[in-house]
C-alpha positions in Angstrom: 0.0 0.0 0.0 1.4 3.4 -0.8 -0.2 6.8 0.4 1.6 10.0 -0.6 0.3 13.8 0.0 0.1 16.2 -3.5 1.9 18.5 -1.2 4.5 16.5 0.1 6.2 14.7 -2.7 9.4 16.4 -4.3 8.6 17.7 -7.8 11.4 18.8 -10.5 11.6 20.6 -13.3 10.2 19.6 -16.8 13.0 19.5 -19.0 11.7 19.1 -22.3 11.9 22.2 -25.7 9.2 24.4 -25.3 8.7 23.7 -21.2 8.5 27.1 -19.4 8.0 27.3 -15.5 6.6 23.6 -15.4 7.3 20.6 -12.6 6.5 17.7 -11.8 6.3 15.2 -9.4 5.4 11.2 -9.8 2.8 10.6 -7.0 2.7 6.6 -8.2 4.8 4.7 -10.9 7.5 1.9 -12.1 9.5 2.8 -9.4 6.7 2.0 -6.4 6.0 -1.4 -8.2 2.4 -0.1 -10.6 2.2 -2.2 -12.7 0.2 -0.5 -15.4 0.1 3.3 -15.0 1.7 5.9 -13.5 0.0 9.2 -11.5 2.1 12.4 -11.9 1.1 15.7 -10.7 2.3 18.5 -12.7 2.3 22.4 -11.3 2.7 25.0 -14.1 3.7 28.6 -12.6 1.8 32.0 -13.4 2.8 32.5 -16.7 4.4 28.8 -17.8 3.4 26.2 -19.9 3.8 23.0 -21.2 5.7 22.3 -24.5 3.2 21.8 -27.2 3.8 18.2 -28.1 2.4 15.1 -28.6 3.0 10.9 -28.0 1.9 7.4 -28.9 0.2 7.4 -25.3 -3.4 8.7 -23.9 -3.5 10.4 -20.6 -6.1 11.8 -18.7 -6.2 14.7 -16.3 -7.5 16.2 -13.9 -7.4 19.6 -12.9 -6.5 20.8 -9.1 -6.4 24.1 -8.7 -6.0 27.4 -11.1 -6.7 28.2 -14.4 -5.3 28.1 -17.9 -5.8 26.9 -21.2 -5.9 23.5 -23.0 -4.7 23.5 -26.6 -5.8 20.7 -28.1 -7.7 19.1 -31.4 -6.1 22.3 -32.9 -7.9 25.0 -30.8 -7.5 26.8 -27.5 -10.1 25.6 -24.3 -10.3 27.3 -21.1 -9.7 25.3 -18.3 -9.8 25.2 -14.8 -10.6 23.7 -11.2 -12.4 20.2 -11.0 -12.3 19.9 -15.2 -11.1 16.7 -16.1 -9.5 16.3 -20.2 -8.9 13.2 -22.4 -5.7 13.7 -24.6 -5.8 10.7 -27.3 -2.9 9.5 -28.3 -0.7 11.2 -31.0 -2.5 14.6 -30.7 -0.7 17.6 -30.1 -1.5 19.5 -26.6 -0.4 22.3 -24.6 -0.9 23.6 -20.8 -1.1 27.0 -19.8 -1.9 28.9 -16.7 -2.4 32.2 -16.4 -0.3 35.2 -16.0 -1.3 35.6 -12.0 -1.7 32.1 -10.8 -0.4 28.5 -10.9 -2.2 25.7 -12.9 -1.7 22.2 -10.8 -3.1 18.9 -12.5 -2.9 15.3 -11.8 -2.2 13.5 -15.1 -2.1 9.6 -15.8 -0.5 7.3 -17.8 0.6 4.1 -19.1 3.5 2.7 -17.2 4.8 1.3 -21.0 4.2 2.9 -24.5 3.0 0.6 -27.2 6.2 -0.6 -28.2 6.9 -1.8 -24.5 9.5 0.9 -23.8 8.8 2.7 -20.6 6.6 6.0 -20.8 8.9 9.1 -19.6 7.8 10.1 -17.0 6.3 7.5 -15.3 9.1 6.6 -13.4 
């Protein structure tokens, strides 16, 4: 049995092109024995985002706290406390918060990709 607190667990930076402000902690993954997906909780400061990207991997999310925007199936969504979001697989995506407060999500995903290689992140 594991039981972690959002606001306990040690987050680091996103280090990918395009990441601005962005961290992220894994709440649940490889590492803690899961063997099929992985919980990471992301914070995105006022003002960061995401890189706009996409992977041969679904996730789902699930919004904390703040506000921001979604870019996704080519357009812009507002987005915000207590919205939950399906990102298919292979379609490009983007998360923003806004200029005066941070955006915090929960966001799960496969412990493997397709190909069996481990899904970044998920550690």
């Amino acid at each position: 049995m594991i039981i972690r607190n959002i606001n306990t667990v040690d987050s680091k930076p996103v280090e990918m092109d395009g990441a601005s402000d962005v961290s992220m902690a894994v709440m649940v993954g490889r590492t803690d024995g899961a063997p099929n997906f992985a919980l990471r909780h992301f914070t995105v400061a006022p003002g960061g985002h995401s890189p706009r990207h996409s992977h041969d991997y679904e996730h789902e999310v699930f919004i904390v706290d703040g506000e921001g925007t979604l870019f996704l199936d080519g357009a812009t969504h507002p987005i915000g406390a207590g919205d939950v979001v399906y990102v298919p697989a292979n379609e490009e995506h983007q998360f923003k918060s806004t200029p005066t407060s941070p955006l915090r999500f929960l966001c799960l995903v496969p412990i493997s990709r397709n190909c069996g290689e481990p899904t970044p992140g998920s550690g």
